[in-house]
C-alpha positions as CSV (number, residue, x, y, z in Angstrom):
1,X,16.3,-8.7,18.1
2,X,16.1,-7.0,14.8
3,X,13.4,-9.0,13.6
4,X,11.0,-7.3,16.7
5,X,12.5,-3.9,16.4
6,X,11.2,-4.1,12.5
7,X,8.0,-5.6,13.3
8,X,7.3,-2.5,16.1
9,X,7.7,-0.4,13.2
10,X,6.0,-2.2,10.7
11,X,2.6,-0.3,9.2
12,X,-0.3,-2.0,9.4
13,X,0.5,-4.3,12.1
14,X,-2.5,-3.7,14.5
15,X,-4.9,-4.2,11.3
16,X,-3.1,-7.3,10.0
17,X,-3.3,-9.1,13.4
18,X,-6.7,-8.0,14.1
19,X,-7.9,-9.6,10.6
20,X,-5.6,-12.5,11.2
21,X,-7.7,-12.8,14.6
22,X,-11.1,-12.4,13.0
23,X,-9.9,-15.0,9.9
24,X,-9.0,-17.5,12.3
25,X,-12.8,-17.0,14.5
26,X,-14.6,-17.9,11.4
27,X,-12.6,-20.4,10.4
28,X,-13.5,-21.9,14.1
29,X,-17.3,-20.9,13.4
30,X,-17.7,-21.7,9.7
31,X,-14.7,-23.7,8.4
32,X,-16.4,-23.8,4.8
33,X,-17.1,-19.8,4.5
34,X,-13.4,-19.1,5.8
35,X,-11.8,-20.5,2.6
36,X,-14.2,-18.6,0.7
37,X,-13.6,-15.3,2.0
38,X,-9.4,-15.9,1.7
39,X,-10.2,-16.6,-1.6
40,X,-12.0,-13.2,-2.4
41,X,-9.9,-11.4,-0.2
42,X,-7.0,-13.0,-2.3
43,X,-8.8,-11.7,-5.5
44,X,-9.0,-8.6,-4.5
45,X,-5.5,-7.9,-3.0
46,X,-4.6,-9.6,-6.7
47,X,-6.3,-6.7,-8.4
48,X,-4.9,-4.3,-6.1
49,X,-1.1,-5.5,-7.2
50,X,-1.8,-5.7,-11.2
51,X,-3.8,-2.2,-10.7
52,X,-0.4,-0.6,-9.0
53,X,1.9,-2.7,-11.8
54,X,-0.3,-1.1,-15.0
55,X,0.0,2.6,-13.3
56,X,4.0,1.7,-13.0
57,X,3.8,0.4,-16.6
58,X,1.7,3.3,-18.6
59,X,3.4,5.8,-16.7
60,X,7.1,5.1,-16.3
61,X,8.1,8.8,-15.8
62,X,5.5,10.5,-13.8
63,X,5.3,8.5,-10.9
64,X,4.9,10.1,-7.7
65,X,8.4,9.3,-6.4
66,X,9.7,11.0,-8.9
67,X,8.9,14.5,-7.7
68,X,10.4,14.2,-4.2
69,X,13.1,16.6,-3.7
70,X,16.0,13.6,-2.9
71,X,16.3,10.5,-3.5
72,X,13.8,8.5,-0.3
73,X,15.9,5.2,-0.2
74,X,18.7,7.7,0.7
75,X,16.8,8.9,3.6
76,X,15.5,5.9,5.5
77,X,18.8,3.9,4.4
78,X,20.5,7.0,7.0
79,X,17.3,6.7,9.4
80,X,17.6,10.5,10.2
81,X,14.4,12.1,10.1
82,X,15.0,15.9,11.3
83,X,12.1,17.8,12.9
84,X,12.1,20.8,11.0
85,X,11.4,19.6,7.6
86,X,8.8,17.3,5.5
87,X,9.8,13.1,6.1
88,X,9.7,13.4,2.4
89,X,9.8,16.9,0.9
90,X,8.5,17.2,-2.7
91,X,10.0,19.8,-5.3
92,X,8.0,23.1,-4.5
93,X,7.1,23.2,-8.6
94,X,5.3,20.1,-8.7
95,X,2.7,19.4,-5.7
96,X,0.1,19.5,-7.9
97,X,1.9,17.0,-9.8
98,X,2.6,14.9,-7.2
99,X,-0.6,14.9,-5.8
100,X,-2.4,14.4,-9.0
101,X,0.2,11.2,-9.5
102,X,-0.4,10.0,-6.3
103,X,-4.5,10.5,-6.5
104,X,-3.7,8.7,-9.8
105,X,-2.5,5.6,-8.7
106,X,-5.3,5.1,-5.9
107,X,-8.4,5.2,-8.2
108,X,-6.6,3.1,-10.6
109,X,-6.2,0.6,-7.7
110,X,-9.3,1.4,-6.3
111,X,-10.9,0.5,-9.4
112,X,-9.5,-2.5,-10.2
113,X,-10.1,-3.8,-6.6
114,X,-13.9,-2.4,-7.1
115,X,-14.2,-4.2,-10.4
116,X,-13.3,-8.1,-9.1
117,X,-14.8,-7.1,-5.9
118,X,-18.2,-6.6,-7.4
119,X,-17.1,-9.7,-9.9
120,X,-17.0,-12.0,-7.0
């Protein structure tokens, strides 16, 4: 019963199935083609994973975490999510650092994914 509670609440879901869906329609149309597009698709998810481990590496102590307010594990390991404030409230001093950090990591993934996309 757990295991359906977490996938109802699991991001992404509706795009994962529907890709799974459209992956599994070519491979029916053109079985050859399928294996090539998992295989760039693979590439580029790759890139997307090494881009988001070099932004952890260079960067140890300004990632974007570490300008929330508390401590996030805390709050979804007590699952209380209160109505009044932010899901994940960042220190008042450092949005702009915390957005900077966080526009940071996505064109440094973005990038990387562009790169071996355009590779391919």
């Amino acid at each position: 019963m757990s295991i359906f509670r977490s996938l109802r609440h699991a991001r992404m879901l509706l795009c994962a199935l529907i890709a799974v869906v459209l992956w599994s329609v070519l491979g029916h149309v053109a079985p050859r083609e399928a294996v090539t597009v998992l295989y760039k698709v693979t590439m580029v998810l790759t890139a997307a994973v090494a881009a988001y481990w070099v932004d952890r590496w260079l960067y140890p102590y300004a990632r974007p975490e570490g300008y929330l307010a508390e401590e996030w594990r805390d709050r979804i390991d007590a699952g209380k999510w209160p109505d009044d404030i932010e899901d994940f409230p960042v220190v008042a001093e450092s949005r702009t650092l915390f957005a900077v950090a966080c526009l940071r990591r996505t064109m440094l993934m973005a990038v990387a994914m562009l790169a071996v996309g355009m590779g391919l």
